[in-house]
MDTraj code that builds the backbone (N, CA, C; nanometers):
import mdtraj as md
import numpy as np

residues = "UNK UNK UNK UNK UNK UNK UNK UNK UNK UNK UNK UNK UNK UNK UNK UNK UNK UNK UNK UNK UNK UNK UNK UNK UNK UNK UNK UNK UNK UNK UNK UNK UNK UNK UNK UNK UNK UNK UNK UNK UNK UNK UNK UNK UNK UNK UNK UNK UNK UNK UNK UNK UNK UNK UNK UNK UNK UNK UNK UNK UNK UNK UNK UNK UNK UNK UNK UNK UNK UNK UNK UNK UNK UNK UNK UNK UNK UNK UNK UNK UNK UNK UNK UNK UNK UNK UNK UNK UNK UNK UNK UNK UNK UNK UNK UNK UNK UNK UNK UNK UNK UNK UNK UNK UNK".split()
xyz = np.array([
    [10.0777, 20.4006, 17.6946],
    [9.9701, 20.3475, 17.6155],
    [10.0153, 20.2157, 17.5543],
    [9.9158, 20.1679, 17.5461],
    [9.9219, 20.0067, 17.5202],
    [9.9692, 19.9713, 17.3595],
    [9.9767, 19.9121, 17.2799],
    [9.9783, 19.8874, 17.1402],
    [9.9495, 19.7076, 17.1178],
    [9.8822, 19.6942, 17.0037],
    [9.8552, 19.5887, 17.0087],
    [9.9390, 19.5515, 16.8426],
    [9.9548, 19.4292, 16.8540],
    [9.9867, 19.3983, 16.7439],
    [9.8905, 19.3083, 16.6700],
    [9.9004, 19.3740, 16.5074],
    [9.7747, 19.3438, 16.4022],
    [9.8251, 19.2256, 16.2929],
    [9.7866, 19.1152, 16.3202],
    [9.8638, 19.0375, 16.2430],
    [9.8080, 19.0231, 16.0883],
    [9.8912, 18.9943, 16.0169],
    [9.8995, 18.9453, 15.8899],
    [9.8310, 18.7874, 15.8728],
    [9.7849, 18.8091, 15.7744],
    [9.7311, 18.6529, 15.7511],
    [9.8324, 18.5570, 15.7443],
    [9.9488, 18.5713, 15.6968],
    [10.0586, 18.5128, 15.7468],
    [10.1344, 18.4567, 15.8517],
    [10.1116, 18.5604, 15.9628],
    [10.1384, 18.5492, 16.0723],
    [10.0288, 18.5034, 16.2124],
    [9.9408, 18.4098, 16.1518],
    [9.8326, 18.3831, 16.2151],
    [9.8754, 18.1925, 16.1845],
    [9.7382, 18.1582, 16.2807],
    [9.7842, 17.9705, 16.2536],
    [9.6520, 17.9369, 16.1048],
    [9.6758, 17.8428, 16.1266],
    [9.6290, 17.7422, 15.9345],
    [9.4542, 17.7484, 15.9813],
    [9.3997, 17.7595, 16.1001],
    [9.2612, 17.7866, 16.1308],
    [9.2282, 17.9511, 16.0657],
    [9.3402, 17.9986, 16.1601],
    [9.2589, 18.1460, 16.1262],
    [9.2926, 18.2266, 15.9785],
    [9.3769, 18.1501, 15.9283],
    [9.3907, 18.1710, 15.7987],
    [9.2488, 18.1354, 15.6949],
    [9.2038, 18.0476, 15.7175],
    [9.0922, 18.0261, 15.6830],
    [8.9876, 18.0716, 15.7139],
    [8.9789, 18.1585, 15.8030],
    [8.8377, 18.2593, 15.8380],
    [8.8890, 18.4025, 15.8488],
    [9.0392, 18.3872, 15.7822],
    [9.0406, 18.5009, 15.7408],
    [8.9969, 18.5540, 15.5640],
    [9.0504, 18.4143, 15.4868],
    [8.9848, 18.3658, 15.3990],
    [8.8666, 18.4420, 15.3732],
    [8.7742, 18.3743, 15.4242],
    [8.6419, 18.3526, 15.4227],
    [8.5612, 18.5408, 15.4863],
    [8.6409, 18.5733, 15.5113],
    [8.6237, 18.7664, 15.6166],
    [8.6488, 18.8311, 15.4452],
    [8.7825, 18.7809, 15.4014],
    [8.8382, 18.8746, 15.2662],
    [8.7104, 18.8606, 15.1845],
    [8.6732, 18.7411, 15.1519],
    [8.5452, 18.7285, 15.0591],
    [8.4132, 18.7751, 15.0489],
    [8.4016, 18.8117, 15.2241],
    [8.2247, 18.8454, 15.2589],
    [8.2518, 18.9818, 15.2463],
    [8.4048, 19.0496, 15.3204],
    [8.3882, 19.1868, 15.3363],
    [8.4932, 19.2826, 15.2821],
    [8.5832, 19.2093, 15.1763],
    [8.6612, 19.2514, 15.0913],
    [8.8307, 19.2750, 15.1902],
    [8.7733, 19.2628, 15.3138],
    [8.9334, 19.2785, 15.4054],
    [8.8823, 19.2111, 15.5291],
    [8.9681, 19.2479, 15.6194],
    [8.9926, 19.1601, 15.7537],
    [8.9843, 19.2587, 15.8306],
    [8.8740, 19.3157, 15.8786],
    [8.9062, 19.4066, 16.0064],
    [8.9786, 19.4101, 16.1200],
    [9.0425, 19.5094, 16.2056],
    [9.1839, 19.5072, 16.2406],
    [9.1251, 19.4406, 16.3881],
    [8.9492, 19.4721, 16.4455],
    [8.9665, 19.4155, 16.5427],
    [8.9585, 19.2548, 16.5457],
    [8.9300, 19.1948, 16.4152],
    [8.9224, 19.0634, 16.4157],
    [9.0516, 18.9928, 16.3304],
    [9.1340, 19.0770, 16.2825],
    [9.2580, 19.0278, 16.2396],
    [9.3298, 19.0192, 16.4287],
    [9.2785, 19.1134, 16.5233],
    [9.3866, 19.0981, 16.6606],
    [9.3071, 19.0000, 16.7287],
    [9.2072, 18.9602, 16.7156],
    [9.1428, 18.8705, 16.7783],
    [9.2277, 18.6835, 16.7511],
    [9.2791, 18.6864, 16.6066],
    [9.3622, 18.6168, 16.5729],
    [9.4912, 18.6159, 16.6022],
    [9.5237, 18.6735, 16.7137],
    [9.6098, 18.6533, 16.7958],
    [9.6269, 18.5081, 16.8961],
    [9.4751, 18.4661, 16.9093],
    [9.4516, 18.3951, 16.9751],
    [9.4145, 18.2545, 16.8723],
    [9.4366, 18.1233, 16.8897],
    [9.3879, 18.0069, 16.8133],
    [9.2055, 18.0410, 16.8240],
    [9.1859, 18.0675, 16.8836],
    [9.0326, 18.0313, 16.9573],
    [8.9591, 18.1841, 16.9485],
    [8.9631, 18.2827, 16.9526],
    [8.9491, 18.3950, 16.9904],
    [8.8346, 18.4336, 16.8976],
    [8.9229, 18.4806, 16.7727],
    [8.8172, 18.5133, 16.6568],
    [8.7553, 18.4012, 16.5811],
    [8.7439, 18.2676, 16.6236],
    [8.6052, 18.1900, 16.5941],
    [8.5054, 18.2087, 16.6819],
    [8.5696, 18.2142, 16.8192],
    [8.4933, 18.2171, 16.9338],
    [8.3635, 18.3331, 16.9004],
    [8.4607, 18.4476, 16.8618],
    [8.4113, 18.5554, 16.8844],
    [8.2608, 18.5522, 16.7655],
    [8.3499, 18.5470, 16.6245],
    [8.2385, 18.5307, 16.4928],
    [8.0736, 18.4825, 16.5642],
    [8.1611, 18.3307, 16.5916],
    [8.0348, 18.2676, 16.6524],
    [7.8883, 18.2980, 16.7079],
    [7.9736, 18.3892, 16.7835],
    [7.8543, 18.4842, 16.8774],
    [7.8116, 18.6065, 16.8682],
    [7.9155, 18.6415, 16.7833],
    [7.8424, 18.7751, 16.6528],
    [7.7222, 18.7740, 16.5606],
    [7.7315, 18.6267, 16.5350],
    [7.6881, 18.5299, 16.4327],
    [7.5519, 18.4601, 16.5231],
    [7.5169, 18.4173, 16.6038],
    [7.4631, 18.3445, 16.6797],
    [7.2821, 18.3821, 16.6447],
    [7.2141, 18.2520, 16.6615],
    [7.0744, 18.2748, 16.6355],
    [7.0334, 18.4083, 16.7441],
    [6.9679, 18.4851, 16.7167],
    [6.9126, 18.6314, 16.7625],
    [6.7465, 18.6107, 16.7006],
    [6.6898, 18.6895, 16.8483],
    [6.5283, 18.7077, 16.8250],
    [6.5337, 18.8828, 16.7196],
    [6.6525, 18.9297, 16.7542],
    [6.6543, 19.0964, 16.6940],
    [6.6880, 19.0087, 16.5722],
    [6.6031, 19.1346, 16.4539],
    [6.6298, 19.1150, 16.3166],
    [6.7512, 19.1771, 16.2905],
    [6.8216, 19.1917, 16.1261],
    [6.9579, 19.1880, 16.1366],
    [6.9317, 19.3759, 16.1191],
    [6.8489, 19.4375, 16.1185],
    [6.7677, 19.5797, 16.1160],
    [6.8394, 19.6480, 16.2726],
    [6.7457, 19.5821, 16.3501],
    [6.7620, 19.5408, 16.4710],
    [6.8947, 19.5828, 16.5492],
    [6.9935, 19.4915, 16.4854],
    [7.0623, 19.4697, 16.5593],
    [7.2014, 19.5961, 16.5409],
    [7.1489, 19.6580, 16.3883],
    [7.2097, 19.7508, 16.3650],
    [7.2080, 19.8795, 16.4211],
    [7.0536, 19.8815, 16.4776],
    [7.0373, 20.0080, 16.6238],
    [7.1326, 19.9837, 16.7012],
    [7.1495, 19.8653, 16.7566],
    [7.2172, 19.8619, 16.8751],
    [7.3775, 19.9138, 16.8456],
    [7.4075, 19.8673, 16.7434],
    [7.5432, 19.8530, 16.6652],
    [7.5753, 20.0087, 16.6392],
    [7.4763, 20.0696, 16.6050],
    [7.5139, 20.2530, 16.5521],
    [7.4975, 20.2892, 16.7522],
    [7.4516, 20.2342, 16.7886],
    [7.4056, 20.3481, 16.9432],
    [7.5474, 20.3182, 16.9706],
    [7.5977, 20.1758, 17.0388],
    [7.7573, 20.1372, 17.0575],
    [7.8320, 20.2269, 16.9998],
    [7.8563, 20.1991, 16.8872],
    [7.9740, 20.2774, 16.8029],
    [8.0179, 20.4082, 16.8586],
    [7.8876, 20.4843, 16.8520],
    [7.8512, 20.6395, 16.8690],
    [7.9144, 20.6306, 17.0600],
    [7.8579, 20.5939, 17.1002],
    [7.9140, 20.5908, 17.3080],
    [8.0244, 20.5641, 17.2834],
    [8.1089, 20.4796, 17.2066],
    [8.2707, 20.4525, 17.2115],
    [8.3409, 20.5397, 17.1273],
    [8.2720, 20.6011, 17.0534],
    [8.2956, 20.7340, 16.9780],
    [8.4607, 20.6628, 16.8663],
    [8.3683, 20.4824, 16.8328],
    [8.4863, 20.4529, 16.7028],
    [8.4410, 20.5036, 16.5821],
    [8.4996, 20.5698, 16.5095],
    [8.5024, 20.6045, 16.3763],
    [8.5244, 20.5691, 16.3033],
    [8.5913, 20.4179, 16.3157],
    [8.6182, 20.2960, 16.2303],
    [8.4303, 20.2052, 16.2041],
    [8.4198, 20.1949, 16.3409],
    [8.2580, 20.1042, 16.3510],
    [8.1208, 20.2072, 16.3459],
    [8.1735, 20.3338, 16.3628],
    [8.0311, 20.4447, 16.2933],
    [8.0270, 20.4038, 16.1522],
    [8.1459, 20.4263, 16.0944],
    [8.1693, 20.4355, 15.9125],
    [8.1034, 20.2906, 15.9141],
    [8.1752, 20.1647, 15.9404],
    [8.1055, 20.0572, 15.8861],
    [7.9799, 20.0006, 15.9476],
    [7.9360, 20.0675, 16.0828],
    [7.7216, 20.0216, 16.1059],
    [7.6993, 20.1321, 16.0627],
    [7.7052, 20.2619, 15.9491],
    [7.6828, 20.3532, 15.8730],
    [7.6482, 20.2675, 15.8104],
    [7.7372, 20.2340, 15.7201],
    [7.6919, 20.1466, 15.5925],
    [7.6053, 20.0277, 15.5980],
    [7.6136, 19.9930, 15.6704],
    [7.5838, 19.8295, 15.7042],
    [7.4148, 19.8856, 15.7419],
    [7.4127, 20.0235, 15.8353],
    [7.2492, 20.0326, 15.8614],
    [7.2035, 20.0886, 15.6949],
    [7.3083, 20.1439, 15.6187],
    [7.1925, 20.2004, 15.4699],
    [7.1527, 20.0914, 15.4001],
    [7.2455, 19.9832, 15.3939],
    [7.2346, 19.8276, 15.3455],
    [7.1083, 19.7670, 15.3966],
    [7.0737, 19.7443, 15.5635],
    [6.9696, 19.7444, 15.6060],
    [6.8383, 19.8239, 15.5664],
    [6.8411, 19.9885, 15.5206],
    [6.6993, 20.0367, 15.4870],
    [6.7066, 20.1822, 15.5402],
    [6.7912, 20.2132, 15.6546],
    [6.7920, 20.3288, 15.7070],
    [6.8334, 20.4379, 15.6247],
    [6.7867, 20.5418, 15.6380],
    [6.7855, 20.7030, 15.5575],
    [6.9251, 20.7930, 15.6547],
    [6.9775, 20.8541, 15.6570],
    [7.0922, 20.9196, 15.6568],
    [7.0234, 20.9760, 15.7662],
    [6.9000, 21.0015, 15.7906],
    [6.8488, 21.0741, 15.8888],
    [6.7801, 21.0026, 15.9849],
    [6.7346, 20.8325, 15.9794],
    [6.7528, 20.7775, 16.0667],
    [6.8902, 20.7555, 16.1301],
    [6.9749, 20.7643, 16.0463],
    [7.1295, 20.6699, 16.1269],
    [7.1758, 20.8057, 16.2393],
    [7.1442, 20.9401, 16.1753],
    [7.1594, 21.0401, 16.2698],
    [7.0908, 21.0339, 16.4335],
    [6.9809, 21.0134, 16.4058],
    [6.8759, 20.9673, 16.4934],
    [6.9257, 20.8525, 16.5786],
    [6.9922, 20.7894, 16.5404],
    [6.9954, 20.6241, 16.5887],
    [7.1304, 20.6979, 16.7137],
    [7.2396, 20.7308, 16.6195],
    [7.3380, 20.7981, 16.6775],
    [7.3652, 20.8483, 16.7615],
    [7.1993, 20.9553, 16.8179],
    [7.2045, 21.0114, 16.9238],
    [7.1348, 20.9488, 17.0020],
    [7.1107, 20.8481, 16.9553],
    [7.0169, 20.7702, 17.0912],
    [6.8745, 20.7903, 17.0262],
    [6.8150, 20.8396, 16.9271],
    [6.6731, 20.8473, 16.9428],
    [6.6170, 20.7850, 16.8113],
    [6.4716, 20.7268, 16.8229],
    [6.4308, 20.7288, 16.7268],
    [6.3092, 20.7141, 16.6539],
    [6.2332, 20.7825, 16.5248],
    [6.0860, 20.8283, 16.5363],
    [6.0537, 20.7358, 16.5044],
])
top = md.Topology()
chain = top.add_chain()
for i, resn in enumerate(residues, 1):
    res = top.add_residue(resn, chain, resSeq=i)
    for name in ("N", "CA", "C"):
        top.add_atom(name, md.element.get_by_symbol(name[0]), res)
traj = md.Trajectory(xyz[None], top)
């Protein structure tokens, strides 16, 4: 099995220090898949970018897609946070269940 290494804001270059910055402030930490994405000079701007990117889905929206993902990759890191992120959005504990399994009224 593979292992990746999770860098430290320290151990990153003077770019990604600064959008790591800017990650600590919006979301109180640096998530581990976008602290490894900073592995790369280019990687985790690249990536933000298009996380980030104008979308016809509202940000509601996009959190279906985000709980259905999570749930098929069965992360328990990204259930817990498009959990939260869909109650932030409006969803009831019994939509996000719903969403989870794929369905919804």
């Amino acid at each position: 099995m593979s292992t990746f290494n999770v860098p430290t804001r320290e151990e990153v270059s003077e770019k990604n220090q600064g959008i790591f910055d800017n990650l600590e402030k919006a979301l109180g930490f640096v998530p581990n898949l976008y602290a490894t994405y900073a592995n790369s000079d280019t990687a985790l701007e690249n990536y933000l970018n298009f996380a980030n990117a104008k979308t016809s889905l509202s940000a509601k929206e996009k959190e279906v897609v985000n709980l259905a993902v999570s749930q098929v990759n069965k992360c328990i890191y990204c259930l817990s946070a498009h959990t939260a992120i869909g109650k932030m959005n409006g969803f009831t504990d019994e939509q996000i269940l719903e969403l989870r399994a794929g369905k919804a009224s």
